[in-house]
N, CA, C and O atoms as a MOPAC input file, in Angstrom:
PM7 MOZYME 1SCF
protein

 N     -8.59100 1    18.83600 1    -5.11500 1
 C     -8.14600 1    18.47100 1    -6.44000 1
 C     -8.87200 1    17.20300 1    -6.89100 1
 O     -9.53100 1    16.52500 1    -6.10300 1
 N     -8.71000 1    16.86800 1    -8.36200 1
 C     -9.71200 1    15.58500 1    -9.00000 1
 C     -8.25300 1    15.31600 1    -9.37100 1
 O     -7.17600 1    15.89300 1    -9.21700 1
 N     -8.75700 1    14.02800 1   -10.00500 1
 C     -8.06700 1    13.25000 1   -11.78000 1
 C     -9.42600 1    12.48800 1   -12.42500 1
 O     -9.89800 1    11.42300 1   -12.02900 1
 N     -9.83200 1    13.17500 1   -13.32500 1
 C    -10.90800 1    12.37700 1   -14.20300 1
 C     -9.78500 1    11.16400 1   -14.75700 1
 O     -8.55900 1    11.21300 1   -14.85700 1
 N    -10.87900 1     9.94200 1   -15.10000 1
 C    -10.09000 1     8.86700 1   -15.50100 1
 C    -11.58100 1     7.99700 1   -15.98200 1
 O    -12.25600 1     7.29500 1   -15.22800 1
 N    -11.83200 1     8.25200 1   -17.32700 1
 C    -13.20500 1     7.38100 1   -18.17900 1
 C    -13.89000 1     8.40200 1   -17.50800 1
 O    -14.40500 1     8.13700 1   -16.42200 1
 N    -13.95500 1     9.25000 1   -17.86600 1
 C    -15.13100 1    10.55600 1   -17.71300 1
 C    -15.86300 1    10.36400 1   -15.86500 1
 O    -16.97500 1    10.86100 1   -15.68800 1
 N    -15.15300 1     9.64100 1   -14.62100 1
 C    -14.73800 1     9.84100 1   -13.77300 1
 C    -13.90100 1    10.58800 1   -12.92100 1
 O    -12.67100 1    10.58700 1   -12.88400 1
 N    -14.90800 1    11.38900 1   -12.06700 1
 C    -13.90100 1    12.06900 1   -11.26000 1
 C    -13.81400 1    11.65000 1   -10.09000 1
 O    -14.74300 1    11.32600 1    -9.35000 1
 N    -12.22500 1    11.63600 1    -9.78500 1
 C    -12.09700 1    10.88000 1    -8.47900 1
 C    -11.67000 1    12.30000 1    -7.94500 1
 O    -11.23100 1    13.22900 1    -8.62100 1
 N    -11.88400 1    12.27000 1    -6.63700 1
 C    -11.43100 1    13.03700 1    -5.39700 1
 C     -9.49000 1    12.90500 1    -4.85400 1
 O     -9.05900 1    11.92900 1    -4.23900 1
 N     -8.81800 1    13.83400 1    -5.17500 1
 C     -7.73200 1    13.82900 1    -4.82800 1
 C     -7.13100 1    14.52300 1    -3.56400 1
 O     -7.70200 1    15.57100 1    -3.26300 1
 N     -6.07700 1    14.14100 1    -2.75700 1
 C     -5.86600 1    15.41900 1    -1.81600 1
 C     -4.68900 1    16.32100 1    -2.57400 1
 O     -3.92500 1    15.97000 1    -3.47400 1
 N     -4.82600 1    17.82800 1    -1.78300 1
 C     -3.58400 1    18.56200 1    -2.33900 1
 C     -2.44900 1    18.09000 1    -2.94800 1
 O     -1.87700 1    18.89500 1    -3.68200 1
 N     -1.97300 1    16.98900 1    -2.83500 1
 C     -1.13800 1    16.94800 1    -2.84700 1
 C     -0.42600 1    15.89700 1    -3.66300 1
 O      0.77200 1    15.63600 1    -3.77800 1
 N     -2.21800 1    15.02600 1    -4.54100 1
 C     -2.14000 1    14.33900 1    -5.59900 1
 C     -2.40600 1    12.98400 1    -5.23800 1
 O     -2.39100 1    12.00300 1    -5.98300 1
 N     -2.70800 1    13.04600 1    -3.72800 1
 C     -2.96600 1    11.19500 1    -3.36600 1
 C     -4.56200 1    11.28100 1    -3.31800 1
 O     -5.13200 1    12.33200 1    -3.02800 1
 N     -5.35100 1     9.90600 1    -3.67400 1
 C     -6.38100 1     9.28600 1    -3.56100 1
 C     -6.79900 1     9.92200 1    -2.04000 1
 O     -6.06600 1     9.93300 1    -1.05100 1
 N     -8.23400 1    10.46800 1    -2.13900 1
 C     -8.75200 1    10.39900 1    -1.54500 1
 C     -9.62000 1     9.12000 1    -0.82900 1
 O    -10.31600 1     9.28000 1     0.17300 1
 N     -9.52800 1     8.43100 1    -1.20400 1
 C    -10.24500 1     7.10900 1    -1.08000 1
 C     -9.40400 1     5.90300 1    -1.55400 1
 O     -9.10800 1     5.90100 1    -2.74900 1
 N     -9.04300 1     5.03700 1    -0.90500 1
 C     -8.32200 1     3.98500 1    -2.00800 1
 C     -9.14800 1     3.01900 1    -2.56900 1
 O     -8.64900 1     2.09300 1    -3.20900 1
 N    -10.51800 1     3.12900 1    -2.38800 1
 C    -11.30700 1     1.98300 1    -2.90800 1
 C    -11.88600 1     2.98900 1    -4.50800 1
 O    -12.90800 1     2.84100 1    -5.17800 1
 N    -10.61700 1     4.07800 1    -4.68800 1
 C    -11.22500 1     4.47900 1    -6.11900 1
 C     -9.95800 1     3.75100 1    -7.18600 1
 O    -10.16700 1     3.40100 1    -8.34700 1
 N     -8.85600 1     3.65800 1    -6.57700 1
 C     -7.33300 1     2.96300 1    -7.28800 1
 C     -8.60700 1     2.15800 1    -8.05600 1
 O     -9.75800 1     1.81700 1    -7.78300 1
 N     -7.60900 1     2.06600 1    -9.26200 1
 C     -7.47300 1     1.29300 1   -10.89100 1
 C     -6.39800 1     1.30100 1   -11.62300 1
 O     -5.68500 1     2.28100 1   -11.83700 1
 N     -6.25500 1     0.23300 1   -12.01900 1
 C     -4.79800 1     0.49900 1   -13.01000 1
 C     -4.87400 1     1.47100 1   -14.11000 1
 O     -3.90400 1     1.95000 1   -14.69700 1
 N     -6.35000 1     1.76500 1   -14.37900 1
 C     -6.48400 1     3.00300 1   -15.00700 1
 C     -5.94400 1     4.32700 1   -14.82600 1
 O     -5.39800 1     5.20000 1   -15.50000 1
 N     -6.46600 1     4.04200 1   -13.17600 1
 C     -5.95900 1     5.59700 1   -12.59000 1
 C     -4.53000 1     5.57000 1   -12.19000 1
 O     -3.85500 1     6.59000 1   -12.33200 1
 N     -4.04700 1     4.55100 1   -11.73100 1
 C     -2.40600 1     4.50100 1   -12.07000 1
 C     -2.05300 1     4.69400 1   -12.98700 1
 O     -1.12600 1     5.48200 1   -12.79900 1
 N     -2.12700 1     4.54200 1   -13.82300 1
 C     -1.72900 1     5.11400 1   -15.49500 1
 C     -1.92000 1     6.27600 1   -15.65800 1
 O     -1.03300 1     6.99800 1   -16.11400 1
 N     -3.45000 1     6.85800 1   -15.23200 1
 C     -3.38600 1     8.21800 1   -15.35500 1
 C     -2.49600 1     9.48500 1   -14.66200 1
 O     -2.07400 1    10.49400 1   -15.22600 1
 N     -2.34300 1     9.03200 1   -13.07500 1
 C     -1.42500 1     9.35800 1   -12.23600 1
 C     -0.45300 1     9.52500 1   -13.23700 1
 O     -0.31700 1    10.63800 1   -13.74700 1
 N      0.30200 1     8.49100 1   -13.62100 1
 C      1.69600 1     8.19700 1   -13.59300 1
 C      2.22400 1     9.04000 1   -15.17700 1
 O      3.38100 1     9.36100 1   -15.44600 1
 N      0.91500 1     9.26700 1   -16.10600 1
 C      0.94200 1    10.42600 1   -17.02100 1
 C      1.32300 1    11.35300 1   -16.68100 1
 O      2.47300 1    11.77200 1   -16.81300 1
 N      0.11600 1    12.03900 1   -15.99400 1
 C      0.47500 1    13.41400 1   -14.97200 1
 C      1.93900 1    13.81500 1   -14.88600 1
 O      2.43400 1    14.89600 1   -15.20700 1
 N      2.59800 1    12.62700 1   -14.34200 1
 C      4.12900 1    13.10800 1   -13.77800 1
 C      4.95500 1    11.87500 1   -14.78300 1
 O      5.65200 1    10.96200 1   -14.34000 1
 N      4.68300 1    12.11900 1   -16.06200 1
 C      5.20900 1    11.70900 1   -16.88200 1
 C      5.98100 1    10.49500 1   -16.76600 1
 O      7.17300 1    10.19300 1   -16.81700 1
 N      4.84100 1     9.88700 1   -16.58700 1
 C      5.90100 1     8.48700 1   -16.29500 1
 C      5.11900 1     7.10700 1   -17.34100 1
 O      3.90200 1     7.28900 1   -17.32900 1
 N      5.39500 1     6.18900 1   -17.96200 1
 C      5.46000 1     5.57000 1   -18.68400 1
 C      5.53700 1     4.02800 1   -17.86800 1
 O      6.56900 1     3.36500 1   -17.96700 1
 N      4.45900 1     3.56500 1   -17.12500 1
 C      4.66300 1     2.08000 1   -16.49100 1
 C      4.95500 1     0.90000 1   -17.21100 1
 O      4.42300 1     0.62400 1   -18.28700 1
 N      5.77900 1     0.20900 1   -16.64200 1
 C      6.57700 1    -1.05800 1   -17.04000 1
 C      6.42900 1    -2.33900 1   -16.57700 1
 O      5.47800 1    -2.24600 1   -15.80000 1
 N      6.60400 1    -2.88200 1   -16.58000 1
 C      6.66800 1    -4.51300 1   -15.38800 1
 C      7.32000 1    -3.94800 1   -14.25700 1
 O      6.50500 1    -3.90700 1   -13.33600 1
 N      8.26700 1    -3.55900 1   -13.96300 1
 C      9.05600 1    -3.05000 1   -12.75800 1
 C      7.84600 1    -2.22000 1   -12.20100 1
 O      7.23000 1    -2.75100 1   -11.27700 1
 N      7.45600 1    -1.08900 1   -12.59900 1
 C      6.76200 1    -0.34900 1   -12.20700 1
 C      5.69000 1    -1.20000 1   -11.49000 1
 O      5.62200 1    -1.01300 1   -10.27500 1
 N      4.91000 1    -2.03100 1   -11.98400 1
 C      3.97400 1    -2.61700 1   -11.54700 1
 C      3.96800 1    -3.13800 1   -10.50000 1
 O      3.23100 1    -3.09600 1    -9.51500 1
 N      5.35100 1    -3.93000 1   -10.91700 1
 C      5.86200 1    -5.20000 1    -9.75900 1
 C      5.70100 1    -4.02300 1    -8.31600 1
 O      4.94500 1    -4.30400 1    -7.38700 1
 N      6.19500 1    -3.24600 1    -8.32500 1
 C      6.51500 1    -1.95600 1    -6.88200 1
 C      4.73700 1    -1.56400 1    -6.43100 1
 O      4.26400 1    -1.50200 1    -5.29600 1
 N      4.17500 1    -1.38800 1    -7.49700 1
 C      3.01700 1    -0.43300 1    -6.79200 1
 C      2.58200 1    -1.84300 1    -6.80200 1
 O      1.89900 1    -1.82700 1    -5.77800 1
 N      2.50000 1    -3.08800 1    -7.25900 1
 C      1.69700 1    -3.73900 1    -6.68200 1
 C      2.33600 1    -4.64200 1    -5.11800 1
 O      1.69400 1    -5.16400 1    -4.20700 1
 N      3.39300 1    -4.55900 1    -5.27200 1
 C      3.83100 1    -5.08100 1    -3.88100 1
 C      3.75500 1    -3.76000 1    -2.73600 1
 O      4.41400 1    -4.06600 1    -1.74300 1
 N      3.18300 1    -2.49900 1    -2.62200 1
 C      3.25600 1    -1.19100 1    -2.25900 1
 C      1.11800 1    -1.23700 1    -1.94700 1
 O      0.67500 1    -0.62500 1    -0.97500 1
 N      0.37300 1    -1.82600 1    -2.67400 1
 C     -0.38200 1    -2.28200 1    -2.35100 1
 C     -0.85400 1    -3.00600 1    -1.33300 1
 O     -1.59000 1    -2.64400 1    -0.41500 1
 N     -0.14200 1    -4.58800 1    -1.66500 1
 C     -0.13300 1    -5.43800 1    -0.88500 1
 C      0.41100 1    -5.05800 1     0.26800 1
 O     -0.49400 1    -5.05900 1     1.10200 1
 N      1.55200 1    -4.69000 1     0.81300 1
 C      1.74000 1    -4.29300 1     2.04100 1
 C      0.89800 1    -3.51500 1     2.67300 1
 O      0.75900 1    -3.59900 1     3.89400 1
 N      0.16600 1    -2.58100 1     1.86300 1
 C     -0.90100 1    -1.64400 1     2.60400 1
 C     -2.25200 1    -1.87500 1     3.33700 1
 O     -2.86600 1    -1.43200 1     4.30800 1
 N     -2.42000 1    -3.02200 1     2.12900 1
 C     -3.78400 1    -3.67300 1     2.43600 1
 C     -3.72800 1    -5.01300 1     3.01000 1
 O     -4.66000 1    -5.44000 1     3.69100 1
 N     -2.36400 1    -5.89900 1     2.69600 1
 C     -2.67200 1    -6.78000 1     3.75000 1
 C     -1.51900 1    -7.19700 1     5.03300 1
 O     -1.34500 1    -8.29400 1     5.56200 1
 N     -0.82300 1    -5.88300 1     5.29700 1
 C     -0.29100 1    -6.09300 1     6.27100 1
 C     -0.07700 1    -4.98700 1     7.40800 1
 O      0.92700 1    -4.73400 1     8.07300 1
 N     -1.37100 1    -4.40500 1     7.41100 1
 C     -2.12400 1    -3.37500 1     8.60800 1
 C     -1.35800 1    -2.30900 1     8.36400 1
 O     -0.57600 1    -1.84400 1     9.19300 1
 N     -1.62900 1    -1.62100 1     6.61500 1
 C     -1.15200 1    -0.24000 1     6.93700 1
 C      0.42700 1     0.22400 1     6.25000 1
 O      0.74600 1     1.37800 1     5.96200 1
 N      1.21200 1    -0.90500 1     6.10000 1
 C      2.65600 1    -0.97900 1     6.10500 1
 C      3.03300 1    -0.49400 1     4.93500 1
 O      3.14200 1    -1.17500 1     3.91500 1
 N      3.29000 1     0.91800 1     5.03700 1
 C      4.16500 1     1.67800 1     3.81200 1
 C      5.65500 1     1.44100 1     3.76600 1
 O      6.39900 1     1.85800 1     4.65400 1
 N      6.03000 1     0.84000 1     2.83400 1
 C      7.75400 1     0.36900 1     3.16200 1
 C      8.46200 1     1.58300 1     2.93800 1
 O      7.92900 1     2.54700 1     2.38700 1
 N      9.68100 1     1.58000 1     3.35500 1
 C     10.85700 1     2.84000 1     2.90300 1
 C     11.48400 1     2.23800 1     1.61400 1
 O     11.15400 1     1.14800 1     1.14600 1
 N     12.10000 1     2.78200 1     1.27400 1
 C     13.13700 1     2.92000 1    -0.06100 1
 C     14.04400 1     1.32500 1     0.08200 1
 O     14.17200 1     0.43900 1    -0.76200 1
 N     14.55500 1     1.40900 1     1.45300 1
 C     15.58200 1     0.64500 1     1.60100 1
 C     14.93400 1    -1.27100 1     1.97900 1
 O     15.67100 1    -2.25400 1     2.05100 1
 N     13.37000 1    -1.25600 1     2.15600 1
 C     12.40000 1    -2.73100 1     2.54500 1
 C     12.46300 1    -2.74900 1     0.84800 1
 O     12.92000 1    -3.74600 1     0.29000 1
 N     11.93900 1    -1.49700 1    -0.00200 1
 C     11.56500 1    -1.86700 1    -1.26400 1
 C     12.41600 1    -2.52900 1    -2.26900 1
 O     12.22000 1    -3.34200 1    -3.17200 1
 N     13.68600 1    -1.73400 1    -1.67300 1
 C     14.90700 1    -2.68800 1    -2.57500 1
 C     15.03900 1    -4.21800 1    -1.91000 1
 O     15.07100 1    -5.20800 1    -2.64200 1
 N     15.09300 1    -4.29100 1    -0.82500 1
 C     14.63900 1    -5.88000 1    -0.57600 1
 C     13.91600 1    -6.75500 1    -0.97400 1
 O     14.16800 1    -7.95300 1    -1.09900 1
 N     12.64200 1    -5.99300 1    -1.27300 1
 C     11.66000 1    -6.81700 1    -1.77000 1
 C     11.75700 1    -7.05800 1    -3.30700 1
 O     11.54500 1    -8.17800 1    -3.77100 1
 N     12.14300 1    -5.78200 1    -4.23900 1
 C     12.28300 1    -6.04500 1    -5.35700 1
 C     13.59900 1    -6.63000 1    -5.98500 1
 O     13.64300 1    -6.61600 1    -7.21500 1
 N     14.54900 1    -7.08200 1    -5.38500 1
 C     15.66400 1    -7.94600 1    -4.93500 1
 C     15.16700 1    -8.83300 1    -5.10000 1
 O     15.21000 1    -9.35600 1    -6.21400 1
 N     14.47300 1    -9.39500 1    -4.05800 1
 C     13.55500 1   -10.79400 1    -4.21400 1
 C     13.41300 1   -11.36500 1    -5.18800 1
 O     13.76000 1   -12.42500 1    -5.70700 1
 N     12.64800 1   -10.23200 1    -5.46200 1
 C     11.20900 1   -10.21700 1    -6.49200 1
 C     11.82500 1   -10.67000 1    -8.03900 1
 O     11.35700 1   -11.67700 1    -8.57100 1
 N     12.62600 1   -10.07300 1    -8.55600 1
 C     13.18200 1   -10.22600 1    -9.70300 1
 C     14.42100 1   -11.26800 1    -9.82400 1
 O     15.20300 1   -11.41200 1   -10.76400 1
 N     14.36300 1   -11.89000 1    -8.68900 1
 C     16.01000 1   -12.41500 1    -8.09600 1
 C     16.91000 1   -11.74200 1    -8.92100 1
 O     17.40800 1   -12.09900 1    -9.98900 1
 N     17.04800 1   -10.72200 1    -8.27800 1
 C     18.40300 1    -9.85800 1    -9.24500 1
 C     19.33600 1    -8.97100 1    -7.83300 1
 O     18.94100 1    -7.89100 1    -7.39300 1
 N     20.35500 1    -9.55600 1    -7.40100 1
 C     20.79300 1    -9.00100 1    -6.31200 1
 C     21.56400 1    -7.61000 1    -6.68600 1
 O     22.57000 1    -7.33100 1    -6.03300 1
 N     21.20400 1    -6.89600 1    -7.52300 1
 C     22.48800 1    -5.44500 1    -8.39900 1
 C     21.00200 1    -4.43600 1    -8.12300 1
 O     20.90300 1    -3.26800 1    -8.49600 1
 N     20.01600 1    -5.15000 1    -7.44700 1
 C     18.84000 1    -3.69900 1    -7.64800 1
 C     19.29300 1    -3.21900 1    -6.19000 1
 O     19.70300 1    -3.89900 1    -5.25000 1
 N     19.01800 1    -1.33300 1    -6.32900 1
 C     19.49500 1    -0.32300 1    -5.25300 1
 C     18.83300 1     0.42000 1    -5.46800 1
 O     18.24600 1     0.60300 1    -6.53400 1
 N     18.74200 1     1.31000 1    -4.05100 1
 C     17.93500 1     2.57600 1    -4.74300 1
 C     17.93100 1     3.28700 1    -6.13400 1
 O     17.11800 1     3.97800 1    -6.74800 1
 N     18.87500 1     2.93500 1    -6.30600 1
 C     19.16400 1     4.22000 1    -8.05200 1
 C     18.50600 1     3.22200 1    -8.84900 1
 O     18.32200 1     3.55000 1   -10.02200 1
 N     18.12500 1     2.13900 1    -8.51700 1
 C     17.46700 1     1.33700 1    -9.72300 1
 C     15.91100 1     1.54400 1    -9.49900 1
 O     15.19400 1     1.39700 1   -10.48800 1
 N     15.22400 1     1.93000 1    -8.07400 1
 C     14.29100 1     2.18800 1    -7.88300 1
 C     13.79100 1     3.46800 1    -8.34700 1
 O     12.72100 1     3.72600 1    -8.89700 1
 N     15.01800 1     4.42700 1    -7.94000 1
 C     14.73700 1     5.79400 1    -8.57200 1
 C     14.60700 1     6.22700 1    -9.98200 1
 O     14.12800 1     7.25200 1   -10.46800 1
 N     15.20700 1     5.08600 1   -10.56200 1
 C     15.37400 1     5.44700 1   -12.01100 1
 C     13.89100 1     5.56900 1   -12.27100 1
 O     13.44100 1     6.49000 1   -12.95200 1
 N     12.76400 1     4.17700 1   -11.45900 1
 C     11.52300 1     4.01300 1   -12.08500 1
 C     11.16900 1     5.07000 1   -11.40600 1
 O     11.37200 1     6.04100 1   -12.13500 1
 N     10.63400 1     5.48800 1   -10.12500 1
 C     10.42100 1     6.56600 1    -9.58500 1
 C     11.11100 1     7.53400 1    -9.15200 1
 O     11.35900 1     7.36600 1    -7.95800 1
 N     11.66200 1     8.74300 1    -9.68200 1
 C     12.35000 1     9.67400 1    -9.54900 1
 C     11.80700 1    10.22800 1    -8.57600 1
 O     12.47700 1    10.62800 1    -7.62400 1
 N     10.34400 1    10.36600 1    -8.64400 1
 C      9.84400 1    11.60000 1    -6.91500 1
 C     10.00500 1    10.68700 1    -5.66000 1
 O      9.27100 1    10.87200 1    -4.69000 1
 N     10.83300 1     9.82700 1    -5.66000 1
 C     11.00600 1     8.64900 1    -4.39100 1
 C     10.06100 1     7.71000 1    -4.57800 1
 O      8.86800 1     8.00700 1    -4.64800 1
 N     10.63300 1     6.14300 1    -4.70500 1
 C     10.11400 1     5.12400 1    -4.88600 1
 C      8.80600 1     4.71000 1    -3.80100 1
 O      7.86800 1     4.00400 1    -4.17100 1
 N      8.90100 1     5.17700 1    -2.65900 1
 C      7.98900 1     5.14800 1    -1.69000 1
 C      6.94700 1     5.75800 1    -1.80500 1
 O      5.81600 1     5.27100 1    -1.81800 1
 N      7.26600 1     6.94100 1    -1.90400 1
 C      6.05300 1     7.93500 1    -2.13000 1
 C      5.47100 1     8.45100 1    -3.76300 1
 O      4.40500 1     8.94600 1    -4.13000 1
 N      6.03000 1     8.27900 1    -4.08500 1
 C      5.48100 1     8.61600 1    -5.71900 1
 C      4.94900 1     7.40700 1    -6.07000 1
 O      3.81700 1     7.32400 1    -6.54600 1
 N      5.89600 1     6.14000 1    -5.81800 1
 C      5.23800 1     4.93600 1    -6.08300 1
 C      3.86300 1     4.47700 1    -5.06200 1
 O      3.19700 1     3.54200 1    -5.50900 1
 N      3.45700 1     5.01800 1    -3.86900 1
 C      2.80500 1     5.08200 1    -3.47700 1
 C      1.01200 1     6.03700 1    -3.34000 1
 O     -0.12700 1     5.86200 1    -2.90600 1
 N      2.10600 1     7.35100 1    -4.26500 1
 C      0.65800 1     7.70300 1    -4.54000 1
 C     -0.13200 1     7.11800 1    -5.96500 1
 O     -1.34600 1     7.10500 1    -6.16900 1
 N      0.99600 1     6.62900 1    -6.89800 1
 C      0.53700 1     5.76600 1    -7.99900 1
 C     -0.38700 1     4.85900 1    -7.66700 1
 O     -1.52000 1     4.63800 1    -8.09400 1
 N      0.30300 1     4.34600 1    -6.80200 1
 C     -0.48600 1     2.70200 1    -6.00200 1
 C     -1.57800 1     3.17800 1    -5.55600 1
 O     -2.26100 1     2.25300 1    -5.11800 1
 N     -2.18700 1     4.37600 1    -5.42900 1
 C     -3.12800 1     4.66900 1    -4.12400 1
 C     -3.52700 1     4.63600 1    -3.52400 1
 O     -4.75400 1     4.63400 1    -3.42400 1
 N     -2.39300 1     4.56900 1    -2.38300 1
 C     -2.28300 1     4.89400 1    -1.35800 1
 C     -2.41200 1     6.25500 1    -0.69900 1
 O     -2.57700 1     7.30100 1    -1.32700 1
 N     -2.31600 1     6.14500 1     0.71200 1
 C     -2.55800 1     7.18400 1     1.46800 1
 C     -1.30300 1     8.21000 1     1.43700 1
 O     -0.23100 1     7.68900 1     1.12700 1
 N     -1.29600 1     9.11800 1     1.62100 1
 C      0.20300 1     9.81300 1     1.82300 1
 C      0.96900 1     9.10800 1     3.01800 1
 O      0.26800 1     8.66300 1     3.92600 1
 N      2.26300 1     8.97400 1     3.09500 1
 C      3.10800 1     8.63300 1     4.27300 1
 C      3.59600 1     9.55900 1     5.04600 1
 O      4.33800 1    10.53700 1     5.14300 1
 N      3.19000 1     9.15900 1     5.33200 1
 C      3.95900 1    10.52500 1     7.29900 1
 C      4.56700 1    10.40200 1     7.61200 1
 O      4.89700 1    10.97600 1     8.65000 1
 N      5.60000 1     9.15900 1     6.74300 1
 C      7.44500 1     8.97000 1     7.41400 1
 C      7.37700 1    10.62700 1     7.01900 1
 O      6.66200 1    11.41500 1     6.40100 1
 N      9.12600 1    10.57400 1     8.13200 1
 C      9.81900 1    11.77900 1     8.11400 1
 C     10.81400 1    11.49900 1     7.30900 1
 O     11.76300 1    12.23100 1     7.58900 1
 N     11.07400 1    10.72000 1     6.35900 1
 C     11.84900 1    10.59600 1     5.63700 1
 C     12.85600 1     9.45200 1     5.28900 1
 O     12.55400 1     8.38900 1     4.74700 1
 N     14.25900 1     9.89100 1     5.73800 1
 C     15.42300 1     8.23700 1     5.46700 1
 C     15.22000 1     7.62000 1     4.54300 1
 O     14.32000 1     7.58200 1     3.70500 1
 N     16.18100 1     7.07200 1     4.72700 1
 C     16.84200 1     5.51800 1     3.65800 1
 C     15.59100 1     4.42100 1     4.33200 1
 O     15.54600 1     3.24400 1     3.97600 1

């Protein structure tokens, strides 16, 4: 599979993640996040870019649902954020949808909170 993005075609796997992450752009996050109808926000950002950062600078580290609400807890100092506040932004799971936005690799968790 592709996603053209500026008359660019990037290489996708089946399954809609970056083949490469040195092709990610906030372009192509945007374009992604069209695709599956999604409309990015500050929240949104704040996630794929802290979903980034863990990937790239802390050897690999795809968070679960339940690190992300921690972090975006933090992040916003707003202690009322929960999964359903994550899900609201990402409905296909904040981890993984927000992760193939971010482009990233697919995650090979088996799942959980």
């Amino acid at each position: 599979m592709t996603i053209s993005v500026d008359g660019v075609v990037i290489p996708t796997t089946a399954t809609g993640f970056l083949e490469n992450i040195e092709d990610w752009s906030r372009d192509v996050a945007s374009a992604i996040a069209a695709e599956e109808k999604l409309e990015l926000g500050d929240r949104h950002w704040d996630l794929i870019d802290h979903l980034r950062d863990e990937y790239i600078n802390n050897g690999g580290n795809q968070p679960n649902t339940r690190s992300l609400v921690k972090a975006m807890s933090k992040l916003w100092d707003d202690k009322s954020v929960s999964a359903k506040t994550l899900y609201d932004l990402f409905p296909g799971d904040p981890s993984k949808q927000g992760g193939r936005i971010a482009g990233l690799p697919e995650s090979r968790r088996k799942g959980g909170y």
